[in-house]
C-alpha positions in Angstrom: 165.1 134.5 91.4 163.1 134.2 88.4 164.0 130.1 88.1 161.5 130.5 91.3 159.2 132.9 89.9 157.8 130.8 87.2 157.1 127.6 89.2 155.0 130.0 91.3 153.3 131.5 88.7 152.2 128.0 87.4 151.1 126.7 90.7 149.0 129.8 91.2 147.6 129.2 87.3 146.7 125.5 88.3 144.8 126.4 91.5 142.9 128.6 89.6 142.4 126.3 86.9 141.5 123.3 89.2 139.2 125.4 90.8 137.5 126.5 87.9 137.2 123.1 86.6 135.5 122.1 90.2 133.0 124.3 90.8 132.1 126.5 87.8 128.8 124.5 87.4 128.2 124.5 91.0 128.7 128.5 90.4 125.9 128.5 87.4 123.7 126.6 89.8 124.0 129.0 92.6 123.5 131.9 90.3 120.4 130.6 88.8 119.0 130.3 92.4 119.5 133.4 93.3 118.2 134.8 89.5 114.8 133.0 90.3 114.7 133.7 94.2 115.0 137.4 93.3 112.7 137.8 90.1 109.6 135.2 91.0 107.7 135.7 93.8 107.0 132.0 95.1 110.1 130.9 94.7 111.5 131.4 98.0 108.7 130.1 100.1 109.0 127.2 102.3 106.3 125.8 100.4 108.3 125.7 97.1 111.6 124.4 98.6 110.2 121.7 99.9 108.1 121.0 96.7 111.5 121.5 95.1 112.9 118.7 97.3 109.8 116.4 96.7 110.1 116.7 93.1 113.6 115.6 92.7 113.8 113.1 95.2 112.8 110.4 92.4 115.3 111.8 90.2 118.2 111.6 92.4 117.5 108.0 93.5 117.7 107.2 89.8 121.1 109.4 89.2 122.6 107.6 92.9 122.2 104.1 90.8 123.5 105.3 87.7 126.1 106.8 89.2 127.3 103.3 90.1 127.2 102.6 86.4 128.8 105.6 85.0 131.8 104.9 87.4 132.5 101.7 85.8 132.3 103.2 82.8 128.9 101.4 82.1 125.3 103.5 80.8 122.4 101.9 81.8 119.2 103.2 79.0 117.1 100.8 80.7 116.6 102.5 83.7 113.4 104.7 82.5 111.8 101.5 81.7 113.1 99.9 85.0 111.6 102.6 87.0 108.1 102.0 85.1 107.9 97.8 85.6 108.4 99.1 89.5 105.7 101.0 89.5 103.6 98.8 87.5 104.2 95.4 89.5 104.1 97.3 93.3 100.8 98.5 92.8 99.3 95.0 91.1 100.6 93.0 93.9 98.9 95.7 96.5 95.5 95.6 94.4 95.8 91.6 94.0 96.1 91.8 98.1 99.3 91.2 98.7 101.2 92.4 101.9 103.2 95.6 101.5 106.6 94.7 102.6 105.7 91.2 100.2 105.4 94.1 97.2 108.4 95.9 97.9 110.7 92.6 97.7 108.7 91.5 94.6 110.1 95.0 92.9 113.3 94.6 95.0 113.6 91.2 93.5 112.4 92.5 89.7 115.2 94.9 90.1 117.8 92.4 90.8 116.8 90.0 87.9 116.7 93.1 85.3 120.0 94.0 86.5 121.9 90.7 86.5 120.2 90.4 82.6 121.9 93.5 81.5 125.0 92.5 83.5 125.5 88.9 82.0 124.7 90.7 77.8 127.4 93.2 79.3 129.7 90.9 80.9 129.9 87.5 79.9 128.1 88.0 76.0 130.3 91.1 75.3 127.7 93.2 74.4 128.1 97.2 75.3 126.4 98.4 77.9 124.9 101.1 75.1 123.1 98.2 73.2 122.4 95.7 76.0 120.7 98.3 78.0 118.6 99.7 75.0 117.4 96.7 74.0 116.4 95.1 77.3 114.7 98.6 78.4 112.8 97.5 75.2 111.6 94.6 76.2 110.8 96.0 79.8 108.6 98.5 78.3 106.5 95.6 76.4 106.7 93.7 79.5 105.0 97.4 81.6 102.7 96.9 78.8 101.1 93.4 78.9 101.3 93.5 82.3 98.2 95.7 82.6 97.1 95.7 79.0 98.5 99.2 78.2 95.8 100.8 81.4 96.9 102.6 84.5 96.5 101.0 88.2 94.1 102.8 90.0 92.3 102.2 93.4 92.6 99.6 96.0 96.1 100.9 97.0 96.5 100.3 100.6 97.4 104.4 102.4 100.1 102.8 104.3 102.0 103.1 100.4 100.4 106.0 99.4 102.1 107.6 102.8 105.1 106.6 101.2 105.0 108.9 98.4 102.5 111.7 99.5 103.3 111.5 103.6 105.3 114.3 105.0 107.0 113.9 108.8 106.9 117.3 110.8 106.1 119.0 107.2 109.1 117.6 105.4 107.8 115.7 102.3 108.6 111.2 103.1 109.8 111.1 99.6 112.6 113.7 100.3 114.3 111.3 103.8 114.0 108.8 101.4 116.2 110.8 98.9 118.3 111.7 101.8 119.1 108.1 102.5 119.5 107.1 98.9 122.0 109.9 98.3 124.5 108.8 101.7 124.1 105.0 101.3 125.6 106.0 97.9 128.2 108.2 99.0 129.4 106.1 101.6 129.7 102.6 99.2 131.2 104.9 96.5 133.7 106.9 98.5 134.1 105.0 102.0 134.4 101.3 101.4 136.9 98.7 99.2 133.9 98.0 96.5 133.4 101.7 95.9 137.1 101.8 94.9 137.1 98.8 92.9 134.0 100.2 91.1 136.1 103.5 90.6 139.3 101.2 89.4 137.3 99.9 87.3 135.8 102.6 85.5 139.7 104.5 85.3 141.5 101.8 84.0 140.0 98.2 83.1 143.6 97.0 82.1 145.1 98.0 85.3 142.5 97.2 87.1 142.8 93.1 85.9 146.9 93.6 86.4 146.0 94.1 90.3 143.9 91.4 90.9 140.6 92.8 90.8 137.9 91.5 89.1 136.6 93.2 86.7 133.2 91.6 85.5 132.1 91.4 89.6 132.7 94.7 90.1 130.9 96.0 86.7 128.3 93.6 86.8 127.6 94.7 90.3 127.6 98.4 89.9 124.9 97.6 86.9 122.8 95.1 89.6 122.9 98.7 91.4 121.8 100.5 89.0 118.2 98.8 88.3 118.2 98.7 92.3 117.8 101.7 93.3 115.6 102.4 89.5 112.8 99.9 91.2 113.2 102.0 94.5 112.1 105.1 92.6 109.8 103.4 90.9 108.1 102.2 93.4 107.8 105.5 95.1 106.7 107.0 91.8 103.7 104.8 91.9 103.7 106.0 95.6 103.6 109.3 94.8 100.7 109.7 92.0 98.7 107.1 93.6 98.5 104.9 90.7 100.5 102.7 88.5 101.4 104.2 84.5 103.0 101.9 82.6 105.1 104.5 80.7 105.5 107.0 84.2 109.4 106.2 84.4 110.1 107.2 80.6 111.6 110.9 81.5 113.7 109.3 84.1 116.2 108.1 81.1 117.3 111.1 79.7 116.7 113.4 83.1 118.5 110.5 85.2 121.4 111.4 82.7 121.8 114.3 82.9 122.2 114.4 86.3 124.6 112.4 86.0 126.1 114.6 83.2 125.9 117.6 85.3 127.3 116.0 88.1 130.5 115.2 86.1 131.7 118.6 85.6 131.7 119.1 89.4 133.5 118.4 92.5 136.0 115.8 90.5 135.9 116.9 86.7 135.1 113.8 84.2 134.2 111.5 87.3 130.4 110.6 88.2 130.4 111.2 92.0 127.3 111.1 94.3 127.2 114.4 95.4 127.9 115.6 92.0 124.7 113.7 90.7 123.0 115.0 93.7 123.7 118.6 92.7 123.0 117.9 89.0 119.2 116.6 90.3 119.0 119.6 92.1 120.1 121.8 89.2 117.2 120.3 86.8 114.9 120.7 90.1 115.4 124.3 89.9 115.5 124.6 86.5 111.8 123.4 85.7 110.2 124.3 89.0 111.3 128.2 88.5 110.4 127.6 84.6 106.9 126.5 85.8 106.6 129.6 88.4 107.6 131.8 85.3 104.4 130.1 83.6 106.6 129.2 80.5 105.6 126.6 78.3 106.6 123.4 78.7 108.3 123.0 74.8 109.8 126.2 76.2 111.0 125.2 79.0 112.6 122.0 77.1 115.0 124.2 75.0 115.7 126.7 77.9 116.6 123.4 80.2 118.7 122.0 77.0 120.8 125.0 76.6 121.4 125.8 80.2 122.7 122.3 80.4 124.9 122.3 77.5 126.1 125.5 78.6 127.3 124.1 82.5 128.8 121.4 80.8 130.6 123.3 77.9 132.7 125.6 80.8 134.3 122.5 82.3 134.9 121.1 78.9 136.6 123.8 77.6 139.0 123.5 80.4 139.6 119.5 81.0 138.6 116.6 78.9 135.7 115.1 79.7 135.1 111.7 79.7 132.1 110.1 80.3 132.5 106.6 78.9 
């Protein structure tokens, strides 16, 4: 009897243990909910969910493309600066009277060509994706610069955009079906279709990978392509949003885009960047600074308060499974 004991016993251990690993940040998240629903007033309005949803839906269109990256093993630290030459170059092409779907394809297109440059330096140079990314988002930010000589882009944008980013359809913020879409257009490419696996091949074991035929610099060089995609969709929609372009709007999208990321790793499929995980990790940072805001806390405050609470998600799966991120 006891030869049959002891696998038990471990079985039981390792369900526990799995399950721990899976959902003790989703756990944190549901408990800081509830911590803020029941000790700040507004929070539970209707009112503040949906601001809730309007304020991340940016965030998690960033974290959907660099969740792309992040699968292949790839960081994009452009993608702040990517976001920002969208929402500079959109809203010159509206003023200077171009059409609106014309404006879209031009940041479509910008978003492409930034991409495929930090794919080729990644790819074909052999630079990591670390440096290559830094130092193009470099250049991009130069590039937001001289585009409009370091000045915001306000006026003459057509309301037909700025319904984009401020509309809401039967109450529900536009911005937030546009999140909607971004987050299961992801999921189904990452977890539904043969490039999604590649990608995730990819990302688990390059050397394996090439030994079954599948090609490794396509697959990484797409999922980067990706990446500053659906950066010049937010971006765009940023602009969208505040009704004007900023040359340095996207900058918080880098280290907040991350995160989400981050967060989304110790979820759902431990040391693995999954949509929904990013999605949840966006939606953890959402609640985070809009119940910090309700609170009326500073924002330096809320900086270190959103900093620890972050490091403290991740350290509970890391304690438990190694977490690899790159």
């Amino acid at each position: 009897m006891s030869t049959t004991a002891v696998p038990t016993e471990d079985r039981v251990l390792g369900f526990r243990k799995e399950h721990v690993q899976r959902y003790s940040t989703l756990v944190v998240l549901i408990v800081m909910f509830v911590v803020f629903a029941l000790t700040v007033d507004r929070f539970l309005t209707p009112q503040n969910l949906l601001n809730i949803a309007q304020q991340i839906s940016m965030l998690t269109i960033v974290g959907c493309g660099l969740t792309f990256g992040f699968a292949a093993r790839e960081m994009d630290l452009s993608v702040g600066f990517t976001v920002g030459c969208a929402g500079i170059l959109v809203p010159l092409l509206l003023v200077a009277g171009t059409p609106l779907p014309l404006a879209l394809l031009a940041g479509l297109g910008a978003g492409v060509v930034i991409g495929a440059v930090n794919a080729g330096l990644v790819t074909l140079v052999g630079i990591p994706s670390l440096i290559a990314t830094l130092a193009t988002g470099s250049v991009i930010f130069g590039i937001n610069f001289l585009m409009t000589g370091g000045r915001a882009v306000y006026g003459g944008l057509p309301p037909a955009y700025l319904w984009l980013g401020q509309g809401r359809v039967a109450g529900i913020p536009v911005l937030a079906f546009f999140m909607l879409a971004a987050v299961l257009v992801a999921w189904f490419v990452m977890e539904r279709t043969v490039f999604g696996r590649y990608v995730y091949a990819v990302g688990g074991n390059q050397k394996a990978a090439e030994l079954s035929g599948v090609q490794v610099r396509r697959y990484k060089s797409a999922a980067l392509v990706v990446c500053s995609v659906f950066a010049v969709l937010a971006g765009a929609l940023l602009a969208a949003r505040l009704g004007s372009g900023q040359p340095n709007a996207g900058e918080r999208y880098l280290l907040d885009g991350l995160a989400t990321v981050f967060i989304g790793m110790t979820m759902l499929r431990p040391g693995t960047a999954t949509v929904l995980g990013t999605f949840f990790g966006a939606l953890f940072i959402g609640i985070i600074n809009n119940g910090l805001n309700l609170v009326g806390m500073d924002t330096y405050v809320q900086s270190i308060v959103k900093g620890l609470i972050i490091l403290a998600a991740v350290a509970v799966v890391s304690r438990s499974t190694k977490l690899q991120l790159l």
